[in-house]
ChimeraX commands (.cxc) that place a marker at each C-alpha (Angstrom):
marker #1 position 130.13,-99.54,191.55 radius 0.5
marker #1 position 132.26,-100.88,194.08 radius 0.5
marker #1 position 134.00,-97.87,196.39 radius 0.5
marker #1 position 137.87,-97.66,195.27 radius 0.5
marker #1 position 137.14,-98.52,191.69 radius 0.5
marker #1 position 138.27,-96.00,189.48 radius 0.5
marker #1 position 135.36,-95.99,186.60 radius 0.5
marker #1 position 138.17,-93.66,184.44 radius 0.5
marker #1 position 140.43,-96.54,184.14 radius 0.5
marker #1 position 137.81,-99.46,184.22 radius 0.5
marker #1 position 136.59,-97.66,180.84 radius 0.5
marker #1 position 140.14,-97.05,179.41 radius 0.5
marker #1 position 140.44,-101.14,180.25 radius 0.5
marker #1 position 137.64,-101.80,177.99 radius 0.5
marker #1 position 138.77,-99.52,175.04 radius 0.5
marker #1 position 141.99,-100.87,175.14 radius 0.5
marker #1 position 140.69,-104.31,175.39 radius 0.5
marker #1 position 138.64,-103.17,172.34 radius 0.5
marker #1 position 141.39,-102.18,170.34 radius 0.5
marker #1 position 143.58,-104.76,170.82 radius 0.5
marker #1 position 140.07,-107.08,170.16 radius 0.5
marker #1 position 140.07,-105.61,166.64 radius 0.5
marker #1 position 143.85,-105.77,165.83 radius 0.5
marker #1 position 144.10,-109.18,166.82 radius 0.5
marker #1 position 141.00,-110.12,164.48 radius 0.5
marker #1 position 142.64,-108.49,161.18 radius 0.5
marker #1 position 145.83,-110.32,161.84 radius 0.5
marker #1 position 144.35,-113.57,162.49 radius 0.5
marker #1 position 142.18,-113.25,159.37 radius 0.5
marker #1 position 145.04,-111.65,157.67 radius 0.5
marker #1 position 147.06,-114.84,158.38 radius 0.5
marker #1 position 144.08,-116.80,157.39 radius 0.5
marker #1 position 144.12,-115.34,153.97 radius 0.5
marker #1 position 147.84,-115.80,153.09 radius 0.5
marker #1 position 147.32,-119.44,153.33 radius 0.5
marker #1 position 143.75,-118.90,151.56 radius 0.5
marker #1 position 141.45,-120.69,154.13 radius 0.5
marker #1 position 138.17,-119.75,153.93 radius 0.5
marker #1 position 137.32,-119.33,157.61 radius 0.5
marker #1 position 137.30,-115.84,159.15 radius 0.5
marker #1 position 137.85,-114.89,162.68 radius 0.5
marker #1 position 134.15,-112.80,163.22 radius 0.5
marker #1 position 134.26,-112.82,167.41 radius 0.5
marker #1 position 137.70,-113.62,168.66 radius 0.5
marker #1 position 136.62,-114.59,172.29 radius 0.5
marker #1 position 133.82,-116.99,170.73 radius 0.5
marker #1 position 135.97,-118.34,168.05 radius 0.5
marker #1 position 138.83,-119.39,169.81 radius 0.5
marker #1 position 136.63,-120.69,172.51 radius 0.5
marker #1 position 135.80,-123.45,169.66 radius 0.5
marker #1 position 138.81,-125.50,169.65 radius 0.5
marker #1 position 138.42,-126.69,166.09 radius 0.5
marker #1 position 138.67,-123.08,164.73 radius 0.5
marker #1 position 141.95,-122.73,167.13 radius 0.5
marker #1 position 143.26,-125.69,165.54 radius 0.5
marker #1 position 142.63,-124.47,162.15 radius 0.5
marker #1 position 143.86,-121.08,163.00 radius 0.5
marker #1 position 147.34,-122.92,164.03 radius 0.5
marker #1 position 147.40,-124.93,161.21 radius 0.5
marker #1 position 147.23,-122.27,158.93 radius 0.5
marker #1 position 149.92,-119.90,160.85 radius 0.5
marker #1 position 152.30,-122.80,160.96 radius 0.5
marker #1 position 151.94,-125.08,158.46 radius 0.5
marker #1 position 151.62,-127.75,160.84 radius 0.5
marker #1 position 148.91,-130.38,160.93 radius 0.5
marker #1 position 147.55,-130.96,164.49 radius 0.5
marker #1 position 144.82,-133.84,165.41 radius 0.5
marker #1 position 141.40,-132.64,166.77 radius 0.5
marker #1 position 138.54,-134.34,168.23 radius 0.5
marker #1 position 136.09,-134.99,165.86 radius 0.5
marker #1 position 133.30,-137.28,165.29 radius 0.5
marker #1 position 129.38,-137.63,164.57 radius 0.5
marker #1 position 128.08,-137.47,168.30 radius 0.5
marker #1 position 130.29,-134.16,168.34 radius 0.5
marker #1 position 126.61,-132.12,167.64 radius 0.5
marker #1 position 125.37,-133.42,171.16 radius 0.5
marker #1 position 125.09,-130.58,173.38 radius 0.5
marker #1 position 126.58,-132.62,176.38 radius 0.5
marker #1 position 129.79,-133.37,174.05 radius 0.5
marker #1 position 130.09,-129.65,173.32 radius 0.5
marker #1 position 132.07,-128.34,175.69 radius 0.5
marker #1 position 134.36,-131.51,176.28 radius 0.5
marker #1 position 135.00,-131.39,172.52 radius 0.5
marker #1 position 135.88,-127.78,172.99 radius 0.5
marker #1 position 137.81,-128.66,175.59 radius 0.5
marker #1 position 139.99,-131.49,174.40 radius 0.5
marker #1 position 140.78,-129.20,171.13 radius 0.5
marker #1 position 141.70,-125.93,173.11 radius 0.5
marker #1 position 143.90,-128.57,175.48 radius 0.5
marker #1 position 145.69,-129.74,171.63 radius 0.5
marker #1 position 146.26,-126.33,170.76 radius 0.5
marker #1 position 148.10,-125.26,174.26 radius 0.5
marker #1 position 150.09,-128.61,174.17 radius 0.5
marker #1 position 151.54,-127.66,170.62 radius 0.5
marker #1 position 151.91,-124.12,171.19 radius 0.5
marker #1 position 153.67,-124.92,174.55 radius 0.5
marker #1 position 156.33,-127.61,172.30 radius 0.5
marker #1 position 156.61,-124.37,170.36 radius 0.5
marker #1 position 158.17,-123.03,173.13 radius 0.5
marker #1 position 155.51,-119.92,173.52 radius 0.5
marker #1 position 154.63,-118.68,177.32 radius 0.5
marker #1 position 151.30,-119.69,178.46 radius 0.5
marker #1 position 151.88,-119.01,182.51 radius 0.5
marker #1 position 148.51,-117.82,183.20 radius 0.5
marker #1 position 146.69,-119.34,180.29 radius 0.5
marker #1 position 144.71,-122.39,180.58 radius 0.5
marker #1 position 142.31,-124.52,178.96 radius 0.5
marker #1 position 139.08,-123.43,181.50 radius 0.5
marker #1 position 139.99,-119.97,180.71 radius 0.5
marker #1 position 140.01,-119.95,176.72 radius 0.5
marker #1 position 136.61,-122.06,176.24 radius 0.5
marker #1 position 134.80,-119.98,179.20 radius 0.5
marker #1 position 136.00,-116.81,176.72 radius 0.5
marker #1 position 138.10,-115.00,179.83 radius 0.5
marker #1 position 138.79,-111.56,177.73 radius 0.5
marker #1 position 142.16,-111.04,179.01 radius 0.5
marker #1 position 143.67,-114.36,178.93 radius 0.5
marker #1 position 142.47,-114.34,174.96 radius 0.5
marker #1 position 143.81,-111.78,174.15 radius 0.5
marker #1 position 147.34,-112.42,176.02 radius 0.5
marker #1 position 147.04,-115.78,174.04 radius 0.5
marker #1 position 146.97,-114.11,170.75 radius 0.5
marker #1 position 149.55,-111.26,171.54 radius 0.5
marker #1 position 151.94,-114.02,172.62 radius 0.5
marker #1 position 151.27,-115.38,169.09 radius 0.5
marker #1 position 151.56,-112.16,167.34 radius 0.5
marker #1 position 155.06,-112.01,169.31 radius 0.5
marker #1 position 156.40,-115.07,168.54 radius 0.5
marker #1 position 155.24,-116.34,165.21 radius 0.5
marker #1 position 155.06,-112.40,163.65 radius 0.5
marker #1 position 157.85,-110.17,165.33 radius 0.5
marker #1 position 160.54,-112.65,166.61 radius 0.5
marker #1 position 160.30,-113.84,162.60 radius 0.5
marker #1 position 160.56,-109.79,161.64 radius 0.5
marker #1 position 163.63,-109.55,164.17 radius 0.5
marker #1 position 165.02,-112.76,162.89 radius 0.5
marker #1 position 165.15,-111.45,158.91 radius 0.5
marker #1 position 166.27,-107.61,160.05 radius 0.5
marker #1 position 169.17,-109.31,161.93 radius 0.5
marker #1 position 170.10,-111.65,159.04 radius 0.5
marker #1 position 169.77,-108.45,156.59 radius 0.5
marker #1 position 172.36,-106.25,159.01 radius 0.5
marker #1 position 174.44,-109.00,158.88 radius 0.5
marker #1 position 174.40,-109.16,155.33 radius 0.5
marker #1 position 175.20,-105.59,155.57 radius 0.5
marker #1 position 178.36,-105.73,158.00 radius 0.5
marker #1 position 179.83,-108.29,156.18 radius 0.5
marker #1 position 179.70,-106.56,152.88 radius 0.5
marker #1 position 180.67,-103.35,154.71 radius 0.5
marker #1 position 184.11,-105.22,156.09 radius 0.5
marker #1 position 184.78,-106.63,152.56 radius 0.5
marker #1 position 184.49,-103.58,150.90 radius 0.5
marker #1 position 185.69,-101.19,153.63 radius 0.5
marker #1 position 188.05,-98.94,151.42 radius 0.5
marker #1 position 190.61,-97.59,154.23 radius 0.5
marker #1 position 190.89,-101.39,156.04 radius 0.5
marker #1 position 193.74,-103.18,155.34 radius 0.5
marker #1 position 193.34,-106.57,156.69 radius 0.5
marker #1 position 189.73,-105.54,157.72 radius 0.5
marker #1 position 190.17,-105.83,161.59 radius 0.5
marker #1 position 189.63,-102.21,162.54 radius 0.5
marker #1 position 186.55,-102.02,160.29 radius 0.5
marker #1 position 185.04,-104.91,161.54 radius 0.5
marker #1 position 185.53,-103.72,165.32 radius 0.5
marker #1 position 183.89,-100.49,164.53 radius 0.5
marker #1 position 181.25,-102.06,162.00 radius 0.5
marker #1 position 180.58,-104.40,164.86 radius 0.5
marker #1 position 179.89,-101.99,168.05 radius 0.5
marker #1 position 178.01,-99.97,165.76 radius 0.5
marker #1 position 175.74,-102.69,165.07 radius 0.5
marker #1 position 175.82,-104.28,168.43 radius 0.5
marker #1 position 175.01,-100.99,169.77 radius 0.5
marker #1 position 171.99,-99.78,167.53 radius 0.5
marker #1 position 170.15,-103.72,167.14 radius 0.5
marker link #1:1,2 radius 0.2
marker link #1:2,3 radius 0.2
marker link #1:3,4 radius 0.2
marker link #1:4,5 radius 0.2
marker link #1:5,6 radius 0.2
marker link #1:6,7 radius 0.2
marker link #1:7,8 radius 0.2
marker link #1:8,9 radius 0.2
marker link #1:9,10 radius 0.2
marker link #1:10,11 radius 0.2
marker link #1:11,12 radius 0.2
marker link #1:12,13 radius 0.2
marker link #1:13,14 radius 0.2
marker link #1:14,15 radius 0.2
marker link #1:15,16 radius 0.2
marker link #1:16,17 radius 0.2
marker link #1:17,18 radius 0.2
marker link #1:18,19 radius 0.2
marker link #1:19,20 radius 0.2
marker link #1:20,21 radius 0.2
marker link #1:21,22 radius 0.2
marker link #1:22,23 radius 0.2
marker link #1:23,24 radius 0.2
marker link #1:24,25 radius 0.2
marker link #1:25,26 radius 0.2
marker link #1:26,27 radius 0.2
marker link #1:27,28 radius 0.2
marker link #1:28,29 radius 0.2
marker link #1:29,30 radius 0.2
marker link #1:30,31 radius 0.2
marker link #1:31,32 radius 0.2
marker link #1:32,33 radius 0.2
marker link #1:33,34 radius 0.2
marker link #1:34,35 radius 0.2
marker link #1:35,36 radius 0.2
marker link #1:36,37 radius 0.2
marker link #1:37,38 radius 0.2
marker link #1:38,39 radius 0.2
marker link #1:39,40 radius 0.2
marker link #1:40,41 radius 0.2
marker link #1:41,42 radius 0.2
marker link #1:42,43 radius 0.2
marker link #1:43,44 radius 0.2
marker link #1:44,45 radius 0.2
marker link #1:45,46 radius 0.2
marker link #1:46,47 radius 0.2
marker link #1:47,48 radius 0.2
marker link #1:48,49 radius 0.2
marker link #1:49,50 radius 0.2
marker link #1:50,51 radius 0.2
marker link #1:51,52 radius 0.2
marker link #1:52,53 radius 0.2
marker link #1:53,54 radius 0.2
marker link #1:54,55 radius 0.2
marker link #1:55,56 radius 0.2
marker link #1:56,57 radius 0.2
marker link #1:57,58 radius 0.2
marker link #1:58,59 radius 0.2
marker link #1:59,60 radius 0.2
marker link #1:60,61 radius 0.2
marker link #1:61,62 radius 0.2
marker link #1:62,63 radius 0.2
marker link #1:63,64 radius 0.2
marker link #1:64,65 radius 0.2
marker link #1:65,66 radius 0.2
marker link #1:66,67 radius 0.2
marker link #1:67,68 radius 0.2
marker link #1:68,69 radius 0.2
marker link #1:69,70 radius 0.2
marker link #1:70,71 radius 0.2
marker link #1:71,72 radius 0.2
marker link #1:72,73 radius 0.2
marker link #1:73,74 radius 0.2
marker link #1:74,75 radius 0.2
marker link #1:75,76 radius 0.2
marker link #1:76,77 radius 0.2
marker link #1:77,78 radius 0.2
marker link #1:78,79 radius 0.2
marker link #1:79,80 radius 0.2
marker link #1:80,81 radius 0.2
marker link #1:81,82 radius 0.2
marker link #1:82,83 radius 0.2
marker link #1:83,84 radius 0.2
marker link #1:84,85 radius 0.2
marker link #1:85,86 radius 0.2
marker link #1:86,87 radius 0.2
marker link #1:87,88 radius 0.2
marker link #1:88,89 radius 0.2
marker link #1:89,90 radius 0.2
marker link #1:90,91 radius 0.2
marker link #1:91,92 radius 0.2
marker link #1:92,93 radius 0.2
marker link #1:93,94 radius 0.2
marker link #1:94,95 radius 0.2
marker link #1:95,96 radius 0.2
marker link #1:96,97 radius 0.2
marker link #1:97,98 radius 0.2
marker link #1:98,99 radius 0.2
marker link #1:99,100 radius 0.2
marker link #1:100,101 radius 0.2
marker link #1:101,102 radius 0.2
marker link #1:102,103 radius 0.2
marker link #1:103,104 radius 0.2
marker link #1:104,105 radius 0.2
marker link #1:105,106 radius 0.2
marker link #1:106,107 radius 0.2
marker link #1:107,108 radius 0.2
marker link #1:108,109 radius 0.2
marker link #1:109,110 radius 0.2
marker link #1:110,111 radius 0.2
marker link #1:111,112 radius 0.2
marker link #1:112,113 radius 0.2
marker link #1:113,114 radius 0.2
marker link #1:114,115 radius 0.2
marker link #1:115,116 radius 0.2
marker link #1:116,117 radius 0.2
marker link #1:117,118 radius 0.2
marker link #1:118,119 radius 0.2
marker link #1:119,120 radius 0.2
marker link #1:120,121 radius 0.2
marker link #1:121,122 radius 0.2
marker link #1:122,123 radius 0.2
marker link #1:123,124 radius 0.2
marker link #1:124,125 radius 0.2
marker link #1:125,126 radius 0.2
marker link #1:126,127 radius 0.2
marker link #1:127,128 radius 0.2
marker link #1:128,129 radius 0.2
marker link #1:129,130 radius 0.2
marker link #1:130,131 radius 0.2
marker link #1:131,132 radius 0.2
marker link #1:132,133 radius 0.2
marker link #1:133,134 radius 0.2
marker link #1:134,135 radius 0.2
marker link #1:135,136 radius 0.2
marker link #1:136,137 radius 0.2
marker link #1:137,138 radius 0.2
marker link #1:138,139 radius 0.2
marker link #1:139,140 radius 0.2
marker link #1:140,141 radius 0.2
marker link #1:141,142 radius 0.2
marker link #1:142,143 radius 0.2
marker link #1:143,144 radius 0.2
marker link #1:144,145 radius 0.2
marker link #1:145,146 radius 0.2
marker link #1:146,147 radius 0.2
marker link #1:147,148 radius 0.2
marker link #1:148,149 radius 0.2
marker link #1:149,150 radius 0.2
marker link #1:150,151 radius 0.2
marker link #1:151,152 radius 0.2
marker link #1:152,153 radius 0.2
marker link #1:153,154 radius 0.2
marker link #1:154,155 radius 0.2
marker link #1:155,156 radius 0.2
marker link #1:156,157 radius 0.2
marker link #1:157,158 radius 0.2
marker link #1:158,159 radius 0.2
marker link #1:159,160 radius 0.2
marker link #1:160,161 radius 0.2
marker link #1:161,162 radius 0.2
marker link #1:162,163 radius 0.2
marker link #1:163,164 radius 0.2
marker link #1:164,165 radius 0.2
marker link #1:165,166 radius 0.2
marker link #1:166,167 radius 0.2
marker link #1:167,168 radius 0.2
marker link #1:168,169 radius 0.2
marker link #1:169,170 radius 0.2
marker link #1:170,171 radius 0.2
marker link #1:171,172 radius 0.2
marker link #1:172,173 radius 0.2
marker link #1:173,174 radius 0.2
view
């Protein structure tokens, strides 16, 4: 071990990395399930290093139909890693129209397997296509709920000083 290195928080590293490994793998197959494909996530760093799985994962998160590289020479070993390569490269283009932050993500780093940058990949897609979409129904349903709360407001007459307060209250607390 290298002098400075604290082994304490090199392990913690590793258990977190662990956890979030095995979180990320139920969601993924969760999400796989909803749309009732029948592939599974089994190793998240050596799935999504295989750019057709990515693609397939995508397509059934979104909905969306993306092109891969495909073809019969694809089971040459040489072709391997440029197919892997191309279809990683298709997946980071779309998610990138998508308007998802991959600063620090790249192609090279998803089909070598790079722990970290995998599993930032997948917790910006847990953020975006799984809690922005929670946030986005809880707003709509509190707005649902402030506008019945100024119609039906019982000591408003015109509704103005109900909506002021109905409004910093909900300003304040979402």
């Amino acid at each position: 071990m290298e002098p400075g290195i604290n082994t304490e928080t090199l392990h913690m590293d590793t258990d977190d990395e662990e956890i979030q490994r095995e979180v990320f793998e139920k969601w993924m197959n969760f999400q796989l399930e909803k749309r009732l494909s029948l592939r599974r996530v089994w190793n998240l760093f050596e799935d999504l290093r295989d750019g057709e799985f990515f693609i397939t994962f995508l397509e059934a998160l979104t909905g969306d139909v993306l092109p891969r590289i495909t073809g019969p020479w694809l089971f040459l070993a040489f072709f391997t890693y440029w197919r892997q390569r191309w279809n990683v490269e298709i997946t980071l283009d779309y998610l990138n129209q998508q308007q998802i932050n991959l600063r620090n993500i790249t192609t090279a780093e998803i089909v070598s397997g790079n722990r970290r940058v995998t599993l930032c990949l997948i917790g910006r897609l847990v953020a975006h296509y799984q809690i922005h979409k929670d946030i986005k129904k809880h707003k709509q349903k509190m707005e649902s709920v402030q506008s019945w709360l100024e119609d039906f407001h019982p000591n408003s007459k015109n509704g103005s000083n109900t909506r002021t307060s109905v409004s910093h209250c909900f300003k304040n607390c979402c």
